[in-house]
C-alpha positions as CSV (number, residue, x, y, z in Angstrom):
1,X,116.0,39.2,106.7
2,X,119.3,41.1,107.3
3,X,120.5,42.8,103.7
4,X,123.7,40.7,102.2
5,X,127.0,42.5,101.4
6,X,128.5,40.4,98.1
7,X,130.9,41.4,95.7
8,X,132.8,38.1,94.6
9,X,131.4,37.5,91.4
10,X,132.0,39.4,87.9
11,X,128.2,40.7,87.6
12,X,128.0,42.0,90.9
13,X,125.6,44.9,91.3
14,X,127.1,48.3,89.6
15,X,130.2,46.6,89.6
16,X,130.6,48.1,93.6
17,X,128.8,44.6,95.3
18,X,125.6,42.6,95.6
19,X,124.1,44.1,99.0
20,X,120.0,43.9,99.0
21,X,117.7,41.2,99.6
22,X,118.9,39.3,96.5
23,X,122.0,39.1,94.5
24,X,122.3,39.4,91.2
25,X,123.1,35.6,90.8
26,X,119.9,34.8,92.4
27,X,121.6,33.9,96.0
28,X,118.9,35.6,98.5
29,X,120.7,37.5,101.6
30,X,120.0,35.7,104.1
31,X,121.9,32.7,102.3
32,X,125.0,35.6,101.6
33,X,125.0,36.1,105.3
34,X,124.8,32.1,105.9
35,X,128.2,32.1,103.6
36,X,129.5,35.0,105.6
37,X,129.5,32.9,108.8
38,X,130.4,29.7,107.3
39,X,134.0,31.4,105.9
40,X,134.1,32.9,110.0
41,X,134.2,30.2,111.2
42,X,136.7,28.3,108.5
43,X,139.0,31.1,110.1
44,X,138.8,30.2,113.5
45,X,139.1,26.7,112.3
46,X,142.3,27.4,110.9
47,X,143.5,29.6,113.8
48,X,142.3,26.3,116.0
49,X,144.5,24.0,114.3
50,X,148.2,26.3,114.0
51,X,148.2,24.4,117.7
52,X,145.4,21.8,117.2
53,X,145.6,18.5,116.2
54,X,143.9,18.9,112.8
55,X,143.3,15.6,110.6
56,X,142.3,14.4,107.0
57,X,138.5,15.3,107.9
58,X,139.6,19.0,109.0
59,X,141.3,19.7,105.9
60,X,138.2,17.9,103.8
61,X,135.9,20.6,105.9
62,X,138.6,23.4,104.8
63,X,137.9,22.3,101.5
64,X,134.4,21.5,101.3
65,X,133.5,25.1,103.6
66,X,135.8,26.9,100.3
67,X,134.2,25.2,97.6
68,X,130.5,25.5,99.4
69,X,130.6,29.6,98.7
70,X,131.7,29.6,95.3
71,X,129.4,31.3,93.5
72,X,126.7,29.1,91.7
73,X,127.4,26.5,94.0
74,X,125.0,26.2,96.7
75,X,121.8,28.4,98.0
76,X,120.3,26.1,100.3
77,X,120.3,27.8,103.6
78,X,119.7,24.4,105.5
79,X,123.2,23.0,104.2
80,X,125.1,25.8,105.0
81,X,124.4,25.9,108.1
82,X,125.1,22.4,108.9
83,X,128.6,22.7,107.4
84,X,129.0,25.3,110.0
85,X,128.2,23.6,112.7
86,X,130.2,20.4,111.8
87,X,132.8,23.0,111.4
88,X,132.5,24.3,114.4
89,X,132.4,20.5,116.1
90,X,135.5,19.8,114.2
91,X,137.2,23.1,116.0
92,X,136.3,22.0,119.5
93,X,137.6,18.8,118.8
94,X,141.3,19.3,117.6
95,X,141.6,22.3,120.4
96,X,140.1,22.5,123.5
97,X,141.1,26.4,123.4
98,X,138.0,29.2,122.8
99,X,138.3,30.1,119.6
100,X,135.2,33.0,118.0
101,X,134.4,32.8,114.7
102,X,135.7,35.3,112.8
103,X,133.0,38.5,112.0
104,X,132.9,39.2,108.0
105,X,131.9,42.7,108.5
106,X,135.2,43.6,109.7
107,X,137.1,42.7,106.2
108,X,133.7,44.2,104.4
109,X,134.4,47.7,106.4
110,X,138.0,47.5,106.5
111,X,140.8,50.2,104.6
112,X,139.8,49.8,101.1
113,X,143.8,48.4,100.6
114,X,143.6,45.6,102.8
115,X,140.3,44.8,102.3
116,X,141.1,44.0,98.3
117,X,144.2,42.5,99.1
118,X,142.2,39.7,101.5
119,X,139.7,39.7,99.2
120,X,141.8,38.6,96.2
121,X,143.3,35.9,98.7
122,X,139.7,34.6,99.8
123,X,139.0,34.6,96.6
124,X,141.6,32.9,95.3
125,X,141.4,29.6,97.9
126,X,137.8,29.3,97.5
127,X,139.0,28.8,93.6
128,X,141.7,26.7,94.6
129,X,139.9,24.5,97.1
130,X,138.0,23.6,94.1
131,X,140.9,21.8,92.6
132,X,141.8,20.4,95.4
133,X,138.5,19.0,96.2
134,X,138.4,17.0,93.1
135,X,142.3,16.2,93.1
136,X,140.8,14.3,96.5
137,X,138.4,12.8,95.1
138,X,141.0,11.1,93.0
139,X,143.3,10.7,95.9
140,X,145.8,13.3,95.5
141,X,146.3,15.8,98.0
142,X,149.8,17.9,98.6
143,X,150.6,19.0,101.9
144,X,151.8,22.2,100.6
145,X,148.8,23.4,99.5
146,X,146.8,21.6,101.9
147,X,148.5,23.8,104.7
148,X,148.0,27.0,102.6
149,X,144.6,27.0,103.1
150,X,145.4,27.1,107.0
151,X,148.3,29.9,106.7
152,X,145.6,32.0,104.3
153,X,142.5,31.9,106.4
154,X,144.4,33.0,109.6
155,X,145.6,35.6,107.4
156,X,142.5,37.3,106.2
157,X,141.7,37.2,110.3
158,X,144.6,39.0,111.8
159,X,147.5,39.8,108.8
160,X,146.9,43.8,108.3
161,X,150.5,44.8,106.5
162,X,149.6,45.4,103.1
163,X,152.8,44.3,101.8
164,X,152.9,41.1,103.3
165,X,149.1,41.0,102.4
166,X,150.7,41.5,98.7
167,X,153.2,39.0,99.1
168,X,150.3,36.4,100.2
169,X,148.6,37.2,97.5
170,X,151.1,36.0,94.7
171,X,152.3,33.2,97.4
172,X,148.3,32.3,96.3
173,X,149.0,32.1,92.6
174,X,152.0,30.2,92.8
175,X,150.1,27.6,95.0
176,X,147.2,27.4,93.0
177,X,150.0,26.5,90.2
178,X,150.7,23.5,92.0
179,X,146.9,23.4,93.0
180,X,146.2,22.8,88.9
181,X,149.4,20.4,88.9
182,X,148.5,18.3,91.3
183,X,144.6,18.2,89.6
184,X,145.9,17.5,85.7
185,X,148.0,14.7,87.2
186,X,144.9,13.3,89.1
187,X,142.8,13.4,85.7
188,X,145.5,12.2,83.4
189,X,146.3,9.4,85.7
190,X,142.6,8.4,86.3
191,X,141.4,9.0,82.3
192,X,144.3,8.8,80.5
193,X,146.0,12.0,78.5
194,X,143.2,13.7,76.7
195,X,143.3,13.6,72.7
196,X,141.6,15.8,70.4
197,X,137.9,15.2,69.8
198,X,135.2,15.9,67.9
199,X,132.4,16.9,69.3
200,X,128.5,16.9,68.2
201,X,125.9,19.5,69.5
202,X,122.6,17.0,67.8
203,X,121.4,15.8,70.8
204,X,120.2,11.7,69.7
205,X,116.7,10.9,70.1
206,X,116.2,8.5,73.1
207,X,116.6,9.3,76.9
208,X,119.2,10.9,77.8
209,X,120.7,12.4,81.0
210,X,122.6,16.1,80.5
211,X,125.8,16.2,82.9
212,X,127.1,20.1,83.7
213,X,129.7,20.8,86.5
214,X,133.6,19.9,86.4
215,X,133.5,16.6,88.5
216,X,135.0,13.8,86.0
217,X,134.9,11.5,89.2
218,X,131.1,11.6,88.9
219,X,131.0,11.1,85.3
220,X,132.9,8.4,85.0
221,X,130.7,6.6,87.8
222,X,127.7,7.8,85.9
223,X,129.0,6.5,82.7
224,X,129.0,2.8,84.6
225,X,125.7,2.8,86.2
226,X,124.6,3.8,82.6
227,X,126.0,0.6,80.5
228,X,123.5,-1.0,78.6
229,X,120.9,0.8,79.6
230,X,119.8,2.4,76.7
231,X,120.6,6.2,77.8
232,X,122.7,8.2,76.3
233,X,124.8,10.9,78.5
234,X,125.8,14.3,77.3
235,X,127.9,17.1,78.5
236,X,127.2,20.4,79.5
237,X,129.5,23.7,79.9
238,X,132.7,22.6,81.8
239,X,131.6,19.1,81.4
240,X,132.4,19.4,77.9
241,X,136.4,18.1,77.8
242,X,135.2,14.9,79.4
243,X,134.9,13.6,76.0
244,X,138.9,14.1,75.5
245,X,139.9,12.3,78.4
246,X,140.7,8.5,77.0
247,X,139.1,6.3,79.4
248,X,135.5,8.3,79.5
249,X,135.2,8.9,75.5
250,X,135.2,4.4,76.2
251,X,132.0,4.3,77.4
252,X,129.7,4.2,73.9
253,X,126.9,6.1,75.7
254,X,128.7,9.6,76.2
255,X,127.3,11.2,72.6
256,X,127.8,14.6,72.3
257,X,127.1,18.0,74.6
258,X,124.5,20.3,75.0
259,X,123.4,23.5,74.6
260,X,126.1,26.1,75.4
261,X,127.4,28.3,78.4
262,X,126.2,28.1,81.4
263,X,124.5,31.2,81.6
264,X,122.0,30.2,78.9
265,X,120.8,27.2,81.4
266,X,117.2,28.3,82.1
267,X,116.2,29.0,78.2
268,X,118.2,25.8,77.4
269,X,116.9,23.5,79.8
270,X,113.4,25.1,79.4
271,X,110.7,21.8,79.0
272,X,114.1,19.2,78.7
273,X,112.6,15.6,78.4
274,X,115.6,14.8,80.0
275,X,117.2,15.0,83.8
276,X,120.1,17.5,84.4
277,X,123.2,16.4,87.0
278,X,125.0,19.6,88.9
279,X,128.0,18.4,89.7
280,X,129.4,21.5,90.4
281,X,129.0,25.6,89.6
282,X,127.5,26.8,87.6
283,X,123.9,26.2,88.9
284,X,121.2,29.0,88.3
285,X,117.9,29.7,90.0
286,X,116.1,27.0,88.8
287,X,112.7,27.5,86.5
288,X,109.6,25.8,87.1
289,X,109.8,24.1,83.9
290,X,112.4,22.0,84.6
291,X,112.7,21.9,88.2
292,X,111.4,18.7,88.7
293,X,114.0,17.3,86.4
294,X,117.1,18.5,88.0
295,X,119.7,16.4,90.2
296,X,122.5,17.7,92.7
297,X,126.0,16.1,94.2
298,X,128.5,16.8,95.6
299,X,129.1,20.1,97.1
300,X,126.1,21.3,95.1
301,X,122.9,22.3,96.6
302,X,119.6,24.0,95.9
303,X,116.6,23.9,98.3
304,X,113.4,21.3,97.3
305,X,116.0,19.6,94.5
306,X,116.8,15.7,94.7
307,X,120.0,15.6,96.1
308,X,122.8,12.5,95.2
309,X,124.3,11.6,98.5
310,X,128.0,9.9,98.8
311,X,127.1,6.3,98.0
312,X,126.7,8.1,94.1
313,X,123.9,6.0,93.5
314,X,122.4,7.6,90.6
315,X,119.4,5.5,90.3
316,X,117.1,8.2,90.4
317,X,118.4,9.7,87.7
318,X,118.3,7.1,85.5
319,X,114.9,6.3,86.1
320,X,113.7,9.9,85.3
321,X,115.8,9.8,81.8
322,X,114.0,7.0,81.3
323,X,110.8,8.1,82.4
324,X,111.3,11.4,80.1
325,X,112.2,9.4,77.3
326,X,114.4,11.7,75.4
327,X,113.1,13.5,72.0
328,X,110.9,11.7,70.0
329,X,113.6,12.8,67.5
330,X,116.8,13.9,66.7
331,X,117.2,17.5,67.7
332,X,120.1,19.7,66.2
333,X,121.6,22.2,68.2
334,X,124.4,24.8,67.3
335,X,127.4,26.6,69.3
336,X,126.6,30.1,69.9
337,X,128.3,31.1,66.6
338,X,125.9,28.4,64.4
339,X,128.6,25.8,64.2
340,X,127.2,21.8,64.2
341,X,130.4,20.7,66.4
342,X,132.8,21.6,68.5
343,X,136.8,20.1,69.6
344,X,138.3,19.3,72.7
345,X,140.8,17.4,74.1
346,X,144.2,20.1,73.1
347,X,146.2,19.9,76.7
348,X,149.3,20.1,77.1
349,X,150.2,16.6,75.9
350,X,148.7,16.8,73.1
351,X,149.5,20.4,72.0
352,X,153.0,19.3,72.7
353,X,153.7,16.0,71.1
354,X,153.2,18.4,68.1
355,X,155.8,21.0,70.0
356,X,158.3,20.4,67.0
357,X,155.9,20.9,64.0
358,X,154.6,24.4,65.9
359,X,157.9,25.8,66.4
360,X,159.0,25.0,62.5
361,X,156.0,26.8,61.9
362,X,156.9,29.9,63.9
363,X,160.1,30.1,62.2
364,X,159.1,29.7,59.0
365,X,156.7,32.6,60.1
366,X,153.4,30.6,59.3
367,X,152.4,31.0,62.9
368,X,153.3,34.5,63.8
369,X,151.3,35.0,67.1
370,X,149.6,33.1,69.7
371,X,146.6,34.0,72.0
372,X,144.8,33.0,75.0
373,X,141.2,33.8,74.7
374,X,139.1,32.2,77.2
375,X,138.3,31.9,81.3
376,X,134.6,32.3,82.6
377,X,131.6,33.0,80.7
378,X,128.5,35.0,81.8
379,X,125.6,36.7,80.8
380,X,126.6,40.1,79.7
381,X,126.0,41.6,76.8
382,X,130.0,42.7,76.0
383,X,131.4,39.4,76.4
384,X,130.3,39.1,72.9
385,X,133.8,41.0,72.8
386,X,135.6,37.9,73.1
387,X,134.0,36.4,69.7
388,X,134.5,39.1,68.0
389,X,138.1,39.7,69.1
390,X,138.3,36.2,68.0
391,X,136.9,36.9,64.4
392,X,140.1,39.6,64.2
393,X,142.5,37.2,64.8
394,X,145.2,37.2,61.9
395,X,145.1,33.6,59.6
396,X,148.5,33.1,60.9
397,X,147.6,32.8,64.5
398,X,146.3,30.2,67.1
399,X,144.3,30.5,69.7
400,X,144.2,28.7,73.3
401,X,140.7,28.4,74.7
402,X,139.7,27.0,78.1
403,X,136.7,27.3,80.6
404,X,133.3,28.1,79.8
405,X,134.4,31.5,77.9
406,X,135.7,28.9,75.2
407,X,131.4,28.6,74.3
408,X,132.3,32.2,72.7
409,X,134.2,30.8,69.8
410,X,134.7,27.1,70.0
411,X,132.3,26.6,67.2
412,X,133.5,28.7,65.0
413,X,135.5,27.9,61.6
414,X,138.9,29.4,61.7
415,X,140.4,27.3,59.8
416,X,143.8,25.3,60.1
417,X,147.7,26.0,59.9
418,X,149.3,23.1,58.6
419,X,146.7,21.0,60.2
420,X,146.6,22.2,63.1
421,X,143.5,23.7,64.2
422,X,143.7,27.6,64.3
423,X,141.4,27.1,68.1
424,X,142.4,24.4,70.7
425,X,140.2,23.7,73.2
426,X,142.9,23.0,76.2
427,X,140.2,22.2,78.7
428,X,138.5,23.2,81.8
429,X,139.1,26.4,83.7
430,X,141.9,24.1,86.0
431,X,143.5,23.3,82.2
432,X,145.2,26.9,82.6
433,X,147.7,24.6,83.6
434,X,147.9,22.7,80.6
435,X,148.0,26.5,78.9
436,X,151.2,27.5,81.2
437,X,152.8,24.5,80.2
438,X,152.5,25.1,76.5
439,X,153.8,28.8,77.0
440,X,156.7,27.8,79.4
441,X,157.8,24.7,77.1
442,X,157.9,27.7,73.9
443,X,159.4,30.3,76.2
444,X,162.0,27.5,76.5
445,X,162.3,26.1,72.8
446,X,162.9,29.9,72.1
447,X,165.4,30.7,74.4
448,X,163.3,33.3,76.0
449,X,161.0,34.5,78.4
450,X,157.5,33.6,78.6
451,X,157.0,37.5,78.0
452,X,158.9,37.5,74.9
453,X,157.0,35.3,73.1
454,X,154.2,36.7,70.2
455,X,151.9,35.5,73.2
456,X,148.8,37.6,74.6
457,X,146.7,36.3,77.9
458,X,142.9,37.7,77.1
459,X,140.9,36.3,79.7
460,X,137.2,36.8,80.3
461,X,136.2,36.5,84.7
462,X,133.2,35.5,86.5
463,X,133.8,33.6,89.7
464,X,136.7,32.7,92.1
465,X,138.1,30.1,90.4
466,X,139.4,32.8,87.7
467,X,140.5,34.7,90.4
468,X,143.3,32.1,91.2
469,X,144.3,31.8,87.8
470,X,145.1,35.0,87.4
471,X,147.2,34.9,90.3
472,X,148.9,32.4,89.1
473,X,149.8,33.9,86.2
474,X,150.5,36.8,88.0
475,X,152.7,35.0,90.4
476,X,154.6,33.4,87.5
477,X,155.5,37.0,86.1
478,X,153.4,36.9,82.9
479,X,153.1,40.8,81.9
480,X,150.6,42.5,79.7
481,X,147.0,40.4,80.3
482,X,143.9,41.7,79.2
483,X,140.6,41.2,81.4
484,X,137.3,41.8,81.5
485,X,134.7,42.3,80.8
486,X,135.0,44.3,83.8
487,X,137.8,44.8,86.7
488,X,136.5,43.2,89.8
489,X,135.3,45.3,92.3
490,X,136.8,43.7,95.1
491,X,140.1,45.4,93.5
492,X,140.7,49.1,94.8
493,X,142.3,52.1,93.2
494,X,145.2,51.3,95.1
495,X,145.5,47.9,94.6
496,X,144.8,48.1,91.0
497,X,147.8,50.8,90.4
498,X,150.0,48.0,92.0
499,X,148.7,45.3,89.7
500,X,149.2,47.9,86.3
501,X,152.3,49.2,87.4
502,X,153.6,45.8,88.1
503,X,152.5,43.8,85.9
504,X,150.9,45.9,83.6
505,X,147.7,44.8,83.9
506,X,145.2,46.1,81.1
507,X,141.5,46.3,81.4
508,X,140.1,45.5,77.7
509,X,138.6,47.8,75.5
510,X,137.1,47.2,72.1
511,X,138.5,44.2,69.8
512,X,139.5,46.9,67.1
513,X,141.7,48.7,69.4
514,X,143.0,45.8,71.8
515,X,143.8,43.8,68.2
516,X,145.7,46.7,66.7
517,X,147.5,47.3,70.3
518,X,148.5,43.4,70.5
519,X,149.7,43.6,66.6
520,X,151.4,46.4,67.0
């Protein structure tokens, strides 16, 4: 087994990369080097089709080859390789020129500059190709960001200027911004404009059929093959602001969610009576006592599990929810701050239809700041940071939450201003749209600049797709965001002096010191 070079992902070994016979996210190295040469040969793709004749299927194979090495998403060895090989047909076919895939070890031994500069661009499309994968599914695509992919894969093979390396790097953020765009008007227009929701954590006794991922497409045609018969459906991590979207709350069957972030999957799904559908990341190593229960789709895949193929016919999963049977009983579960229910459904619609009340608020100085507290979730110990930055918060503030890191406080009892809940849950992790759109529209009811506003970004990271939010933000201008837990490692010295200098870019400390630096 050759050893595995990784360093994409927050928890990466020492914070310097994953590079054994394991990762620390339970991907093995031979599956690491897989990845390696799946991404190579994406790049040749894409240096293939600046004269090829590239078509819908080349850019679904862009997409699907991004998406695939996420990680969390897929660590079946057999998979990967045949996406590389249909990616490699798909090359010969739109060029009849010899292209070589592209090695990975070259950007792995590269300057320590350039290699964090392509890194943060890889990165950032794998994230991206994620929204754009489900904004397909949908049937929305944009050309502009469909031919970024191209323009930022041939790139990481052959650009070596760091500034125009720098330059691609925001170009990334501010396509992932229309990346998001493109993704909240797919959703909104499939499941209407979500509204706030309550939530319950007590899972109903019955069968039942625990959904985790991001893919609304799949719930929604879940929720149909489910009608009437007598199995409930219930969310799981991102999953979780399905139930704000109008036209999936419908369906009488979708009852609550369980457990909590995605991180806590093995102890939570530990002897389930139920089956478990990965739509998408985050899926972990999974246990023996539950393994028989578990269902992939989609771009998901784990070695021995039942796969759901494109015809979505999720018969099999049915029939084990009702072959399981559910708890005999009701079963009460709690957020991971002992709260009975959680809210969803705050985007930027709904946030904003009460725009007017918010900003008579401000100025009668009721609301006095705003924060953004949210992004991935993961497994380490100082994330509990986030609650307990969240605990600090002055009574006259409100915080935006979105992504998993929202599990870190969405069930706690802040109180209201005015009515308005002090926490709004704006979404998934692609919902930092919805959060951009809230500050821009302020920014503008102000009179100001989206950095003049009492407004502070404090975003927790674990995989690519918060790598490309934080581009965008970055590529929007926004000044003066906190991250952690840690600075990825991908991110050099050099690279990171840019970032601070320009941006100012702050790595977060304790919630005592970062609360009484935000409040001055």
């Amino acid at each position: 087994m050759k050893d595995m070079f990784c360093f994409q992902c927050q928890q990466t070994a020492h914070n310097t990369g994953c590079d054994g016979k394991v990762g620390v996210c339970g991907k093995k190295a031979d599956t690491a080097v897989y990845q390696d040469e799946l991404i190579g040969a994406l790049i040749a793709l894409a240096n293939a089709a600046e004269n090829g004749s590239s078509t819908e299927k080349t850019d679904m194979l862009i997409l699907k080859g991004l998406f695939t090495t996420i990680t969390n998403v897929n660590f079946n060895n057999v998979t990967i390789k045949q996406l590389t090989e249909e990616i490699h047909i798909e090359r010969n076919r739109i060029n009849s020129q010899k292209f070589d895939d592209y090695d990975m070890k070259k950007l792995w031994n590269d300057h320590e500059d350039i290699r964090s500069l392509k890194s943060l661009i890889l990165f950032g499309i794998k994230g991206m190709a994620a929204y754009a994968y489900h904004a397909q599914a949908l049937g929305k695509t944009d050309s502009e960001v469909t031919s970024f992919f191209y323009k930022a894969l041939r790139a990481i093979g052959s650009e070596n200027d760091p500034e125009k390396l720098l330059g691609l790097v925001l170009e990334t953020g501010n396509v992932n911004l229309k990346c998001m765009a493109l993704l909240d008007a797919a959703n909104t227009d499939a499941y209407g404009d979500p509204v706030p929701t309550e939530v319950p954590l007590t899972i109903e006794k019955g069968p039942f059929i625990v959904v985790s991922g991001h893919d609304l497409h799949d719930m929604k045609l879940l929720l149909e093959q489910t009608k009437d018969k007598g199995v409930n459906i219930y969310t799981h991590s991102e999953m979780l602001p399905a139930h704000g979207y109008p036209k999936l709350k419908a369906y009488p069957q979708l009852k609550g969610n369980f457990g909590t972030g995605w991180q806590n999957q093995q102890s939570e799904f530990h002897n389930i009576p139920a089956p478990i559908l990965f739509t998408t990341n985050c899926i972990m190593p999974v246990r023996q006592s539950y393994c028989d229960r578990v269902f992939t789709t989609s771009i998901v895949s784990y070695p021995e599990l039942v796969h759901i193929g494109d015809d979505k016919d999720f018969t099999p999963v049915i029939e084990k929810a009702i072959e399981c049977g559910g708890y005999d009983e009701d079963k009460e579960m709690t957020g991971m701050n002992g709260g009975h229910t959680v809210t969803t459904g705050f985007a930027h619609n709904a946030v904003l239809s009460n725009a007017e009340k918010i900003i008579s608020l401000v100025k009668e100085g009721r609301i006095k700041h705003f924060f953004l507290i949210g992004g991935c979730d993961g497994a380490s110990p100082s994330r509990s940071y986030y609650s307990d930055l969240a605990r600090l918060t002055p009574p006259d503030s409100l915080i935006l939450t979105l992504a998993c890191g929202k599990y870190r406080i969405n069930d706690m009892d802040l109180g209201t201003i005015d009515g308005i809940p002090r926490i709004l849950d704006c979404g998934q992790c692609n919902d930092a749209y919805s959060a951009i759109k809230i500050a821009l529209a302020l920014a503008e009811a102000f009179d100001c600049g989206v950095n003049d506003l009492p407004l502070t970004l404090v975003l927790s990271w674990y995989e690519q797709k918060a790598v490309c939010i934080l581009l965008t933000l970055l590529s929007l201008g926004i000044k003066n965001i906190y991250l952690g837990p840690t600075l990825p490692a991908f991110v050099s010295k050099g690279v990171l002096d840019v970032l601070v200098d320009k941006f100012q870019l702050t790595p977060i400390s304790t919630p005592e010191e970062d609360i009484k630096k935000i409040l001055g």
